[in-house]
N, C-alpha and C positions, 0 to 999 in steps of 0.2 A: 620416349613419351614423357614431357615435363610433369614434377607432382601438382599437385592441385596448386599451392601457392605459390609456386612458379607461372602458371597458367594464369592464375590471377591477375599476378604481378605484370605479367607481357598485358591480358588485356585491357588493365589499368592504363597503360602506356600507351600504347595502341589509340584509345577512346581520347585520351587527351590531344595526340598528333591530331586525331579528327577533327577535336572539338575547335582546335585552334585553327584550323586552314581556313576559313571565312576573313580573321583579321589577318590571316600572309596575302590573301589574295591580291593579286597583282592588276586583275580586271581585261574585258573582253574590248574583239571591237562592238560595233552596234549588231544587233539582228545574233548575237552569237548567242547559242540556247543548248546546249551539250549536257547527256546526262550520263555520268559514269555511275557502273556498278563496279565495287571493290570486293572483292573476295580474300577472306587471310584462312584460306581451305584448314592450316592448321589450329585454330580459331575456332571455324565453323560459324561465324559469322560475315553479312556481306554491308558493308554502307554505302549509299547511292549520296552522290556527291555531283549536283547540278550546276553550271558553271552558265551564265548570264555575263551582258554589258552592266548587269545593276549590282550583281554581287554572288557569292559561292553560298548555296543552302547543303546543311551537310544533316540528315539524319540516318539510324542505323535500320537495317532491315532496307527490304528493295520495295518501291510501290510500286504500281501497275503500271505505270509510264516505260513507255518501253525505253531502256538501254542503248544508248548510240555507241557505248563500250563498256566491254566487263573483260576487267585486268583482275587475272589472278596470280596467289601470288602466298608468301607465308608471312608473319607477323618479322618477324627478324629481318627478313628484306625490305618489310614495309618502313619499317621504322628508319633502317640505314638510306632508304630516300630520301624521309622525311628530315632527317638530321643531317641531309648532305653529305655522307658517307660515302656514295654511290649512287651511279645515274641509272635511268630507267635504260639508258640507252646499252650499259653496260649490263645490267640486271637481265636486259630481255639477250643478248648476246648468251648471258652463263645462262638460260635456260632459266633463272631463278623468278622468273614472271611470264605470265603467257597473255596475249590477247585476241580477244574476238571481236568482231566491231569494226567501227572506223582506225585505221591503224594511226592516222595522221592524228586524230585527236587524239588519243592513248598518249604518244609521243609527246603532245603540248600540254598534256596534264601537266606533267612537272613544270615545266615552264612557267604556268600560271601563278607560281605561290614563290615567294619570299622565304627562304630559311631560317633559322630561329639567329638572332643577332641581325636580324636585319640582310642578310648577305642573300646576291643575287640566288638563283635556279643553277646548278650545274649545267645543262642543258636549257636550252632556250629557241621559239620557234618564232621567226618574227616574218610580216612582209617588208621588201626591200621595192622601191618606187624606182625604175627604171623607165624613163621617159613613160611614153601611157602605159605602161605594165606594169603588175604585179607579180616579182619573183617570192616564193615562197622559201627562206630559208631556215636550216637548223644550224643552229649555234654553239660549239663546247667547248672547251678546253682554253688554255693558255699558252702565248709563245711569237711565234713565224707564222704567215696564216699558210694554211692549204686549203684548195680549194678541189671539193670531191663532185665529179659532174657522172651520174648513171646514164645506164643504155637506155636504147629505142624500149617504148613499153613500159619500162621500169619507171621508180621512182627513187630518193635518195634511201628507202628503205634498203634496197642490194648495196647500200656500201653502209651500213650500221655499226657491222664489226670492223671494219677501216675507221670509222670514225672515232672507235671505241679504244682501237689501238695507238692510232695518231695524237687521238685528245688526249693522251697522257703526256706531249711532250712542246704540243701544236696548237693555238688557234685552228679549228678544224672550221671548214662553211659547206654544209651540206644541200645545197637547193634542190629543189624541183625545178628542171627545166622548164622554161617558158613553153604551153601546149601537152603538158604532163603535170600530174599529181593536184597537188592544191595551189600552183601557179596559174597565170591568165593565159588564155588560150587562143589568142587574137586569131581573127580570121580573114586576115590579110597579110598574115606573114611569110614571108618567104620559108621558112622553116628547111635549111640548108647549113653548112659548115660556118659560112662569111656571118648569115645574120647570128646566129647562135652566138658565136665568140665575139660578136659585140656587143649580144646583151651580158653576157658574160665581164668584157670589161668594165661594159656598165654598169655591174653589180659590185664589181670591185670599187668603182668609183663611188656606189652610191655607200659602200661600208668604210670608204676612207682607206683602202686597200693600197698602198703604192707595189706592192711586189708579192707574190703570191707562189709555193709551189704547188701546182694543177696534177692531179688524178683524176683519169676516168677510163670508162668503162665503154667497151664497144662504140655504138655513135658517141658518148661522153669520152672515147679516148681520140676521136675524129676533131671535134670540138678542139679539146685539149691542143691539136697542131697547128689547128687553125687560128688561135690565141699567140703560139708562138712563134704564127709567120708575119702576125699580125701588129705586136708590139711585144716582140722578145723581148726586148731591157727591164720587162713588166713579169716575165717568168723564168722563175731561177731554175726550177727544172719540172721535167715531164715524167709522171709514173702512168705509161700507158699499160692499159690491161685488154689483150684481143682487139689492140682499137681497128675502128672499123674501116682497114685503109680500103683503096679502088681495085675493086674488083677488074683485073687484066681479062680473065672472059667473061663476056656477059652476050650469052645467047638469047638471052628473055629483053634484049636491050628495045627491040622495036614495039616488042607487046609492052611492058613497063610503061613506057612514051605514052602510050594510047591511054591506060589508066590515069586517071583524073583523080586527084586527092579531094574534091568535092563532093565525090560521089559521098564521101565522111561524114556527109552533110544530111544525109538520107537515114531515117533511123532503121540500125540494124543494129545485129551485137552479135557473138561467138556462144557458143553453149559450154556449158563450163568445162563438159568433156574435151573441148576442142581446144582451151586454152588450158586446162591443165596438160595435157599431151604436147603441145608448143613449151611451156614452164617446164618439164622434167628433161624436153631434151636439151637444152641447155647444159646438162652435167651428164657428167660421163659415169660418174659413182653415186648415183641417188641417194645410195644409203649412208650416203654422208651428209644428207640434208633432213634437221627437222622434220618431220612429214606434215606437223602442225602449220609450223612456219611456211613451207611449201602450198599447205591448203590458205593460209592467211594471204599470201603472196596472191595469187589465183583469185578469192576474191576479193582482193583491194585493186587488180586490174580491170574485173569487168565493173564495177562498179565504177572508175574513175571512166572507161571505154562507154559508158551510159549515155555523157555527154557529148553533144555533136564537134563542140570544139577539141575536145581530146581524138574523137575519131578521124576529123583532118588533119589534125598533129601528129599524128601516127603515121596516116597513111601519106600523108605530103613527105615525113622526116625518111621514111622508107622508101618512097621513090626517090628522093635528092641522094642518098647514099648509093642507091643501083647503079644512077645514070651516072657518077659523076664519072669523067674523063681521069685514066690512067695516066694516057700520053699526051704529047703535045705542048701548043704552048702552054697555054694554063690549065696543063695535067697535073694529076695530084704528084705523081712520083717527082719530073722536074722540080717543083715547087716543095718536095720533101727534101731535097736537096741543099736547099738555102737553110732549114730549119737551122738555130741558132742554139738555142736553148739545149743542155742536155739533157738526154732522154733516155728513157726504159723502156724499151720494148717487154711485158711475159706475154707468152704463149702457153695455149694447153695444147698439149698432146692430141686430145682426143676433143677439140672446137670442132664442130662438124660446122658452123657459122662462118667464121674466120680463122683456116685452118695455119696451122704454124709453117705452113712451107710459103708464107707472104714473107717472114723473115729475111728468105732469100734478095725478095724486092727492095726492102728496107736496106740491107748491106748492102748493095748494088749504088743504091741512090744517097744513104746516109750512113757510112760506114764506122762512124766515129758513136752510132747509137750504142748503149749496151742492150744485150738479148737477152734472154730468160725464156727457156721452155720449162713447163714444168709436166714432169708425169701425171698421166692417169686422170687429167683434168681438160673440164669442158671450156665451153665459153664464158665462165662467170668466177674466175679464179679464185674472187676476194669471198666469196661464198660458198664454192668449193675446197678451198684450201686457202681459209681465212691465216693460220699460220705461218705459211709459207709466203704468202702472198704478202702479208703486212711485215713479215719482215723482211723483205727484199726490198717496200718501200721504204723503211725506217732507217735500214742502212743507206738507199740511194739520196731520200732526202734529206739524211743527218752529214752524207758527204759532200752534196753540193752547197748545204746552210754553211759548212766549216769554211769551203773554197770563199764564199762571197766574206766571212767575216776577215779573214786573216787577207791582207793587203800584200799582195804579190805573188800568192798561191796561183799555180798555172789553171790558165783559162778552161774547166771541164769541157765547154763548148768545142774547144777543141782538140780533145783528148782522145786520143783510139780507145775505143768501146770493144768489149770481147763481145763477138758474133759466134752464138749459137750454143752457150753457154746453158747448161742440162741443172736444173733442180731435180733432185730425188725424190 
């Protein structure tokens, strides 16, 4: 417990970070109207912090207007934000901030302000203009870009801590898929592997991107192959996590067909019982998950699921994954074949989604992949086993970055992959 002039001294410091965010403010688009509540719990005071297209009002104490988000949080981690010490992104990762609220604008708080010296946001949330669309990206770090793409459902929220691990070494690009989170949700889109991985490289296009290494997650790890069957000389390599390859049976193939992703178009929603029960089984060791974090998760999805464009984006991206074709000519597996780019397969042990015996299909058709199962772990690895997972990619993408620098190094692309290779 700090003495009283120590207590002082922090909340002297404190009030002045506040008082100054008005001239960092870096400004809104139009219509933007956000009201943060800031909590420093050890403090025991809160300042409500409104954030406009006209400019940031900061006073202490919360008024009646209700809260779009209240980040909590202690005076020590406040201030290592405010002096760019540390990102929220990593803050909320060590536990050392929690949020209630809109999750996506928590996130863009920092973003919004100017560091002292003038120096950008560590962290930065911008939109990215991809022919009529609006992809919504997060921006950190320095270096090689990677480019992190989340599951069906999800948002770039489930790879946080990927982001948090890679930005220390990485230009990291975290979007919201086009039809999820705070991206555009067009309702004429195909919303399948082909379109996906071209709005994809058209995001790369639109950031000035020439070559990128791609991570994703389940449908974001489907995406991910479909980029590099699509313009491999564009990805240096693939950190797939559970991705979501073709299902070889598919007994529900003729009822699936019949559902219409229009129907998305019809207002309905989930009860939150029913979408936390879908959110927990995803991991195989719950109690390796936040419970906060897990309730924040749950509802940041019904809330985005509100919207009729996110519920055809859902349920369109969910049927194109069922139906698609194994075999054939333009089955997935032949066509995993030609993949170019080297790849990571992990697996969990315990995906009841996309169980790790697709492995087998993967070496059959792409034998030169490496594999990674990892124990005790569901369908979300980078969230379940944030350390294991982020370092399997840091050593994959720090091996493939070295092959492309050094001039004559053998081609990873073509390099025998170890199949079936066990993390503890």
């Amino acid at each position: 417990m700090p003495t009283t002039p120590e207590r002082s001294r922090r909340l002297a410091d404190v009030e002045t970070a506040f008082r100054t965010l008005p001239e960092r403010y870096l400004g809104a688009d139009p219509g933007f109207d956000a009201t943060y509540n800031i909590r420093l719990c050890d403090l025991g005071h809160t300042w409500e912090v409104r954030c406009t297209a006209h400019g940031a009002r900061v006073r202490k104490g919360a008024t009646r207007r209700s809260a779009d988000v209240t980040i909590s949080t202690d005076a020590e981690t406040w201030l290592a934000l405010r002096q760019g010490e540390l990102s929220g992104i990593d803050a909320f990762e060590r536990r050392r901030l929690s949020v209630s609220g809109n999750l996506d604008y928590a996130i863009g708080f920092e973003g919004m302000f100017r560091l002292p010296g003038g120096r950008p946001p560590l962290v930065q949330i911008h939109d990215v203009a991809v022919g009529r669309h609006r992809i919504s990206s997060l921006t950190m770090g320095h270096g090689p870009d990677v480019l992190l793409l989340h599951g069906l459902g999800g948002t770039r929220a489930s790879l946080f801590a990927t982001a948090a691990a890679l930005g220390q070494r990485y230009r990291v690009h975290a979007p919201d898929l086009p039809g999820f989170g705070s991206s555009s949700k067009p309702a004429r889109a195909a919303y399948n592997a082909r379109w996906y991985a071209e709005m994809m490289l058209g995001f790369m296009d639109a950031q000035d991107i020439s070559h990128a290494h791609v991570v994703g997650n389940s449908m974001g790890g489907r995406i991910a192959i479909e980029m590099g069957l699509t313009e491999p000389e564009r990805i240096r390599s693939l950190g797939l996590l559970s991705p979501a390859v073709a299902w070889v049976k598919r007994g529900f193939h003729p009822l699936v067909r019949l559902l219409r992703p229009e129907f998305g178009l019809l207002p309905h929603g989930f009860t939150r019982n029913t979408v936390a029960a879908q959110f927990w089984s995803l991991f195989f060791d719950r109690d390796l998950i936040d419970p906060e974090v897990g309730e924040l998760m749950v509802d940041e999805f019904r809330r985005i699921y509100h919207s009729a464009g996110a519920r055809l984006a859902f349920l369109a991206s969910a049927r194109n994954i069922y139906l698609e074709a194994p075999y054939g000519r333009h089955g997935f597996y032949p066509r995993l074949a030609e993949l170019r780019p080297p790849a990571l397969f992990v697996w969990g042990t315990h995906d009841g989604l996309v169980p790790a015996a697709f492995g087998r299909h993967v070496h059959k058709w792409l034998p030169s992949a490496e594999q990674v199962t990892i124990q005790d772990c569901g369908h979300v690895p980078q969230v379940e086993r944030p350390e294991e997972t982020n370092e399997l990619l840091l050593r994959f993408i720090s091996r493939n970055e070295i092959s492309v620098a050094r001039p004559g190094t053998p081609d990873p692309r073509r390099g025998g992959g170890s199949a079936g290779r066990r993390a503890a």
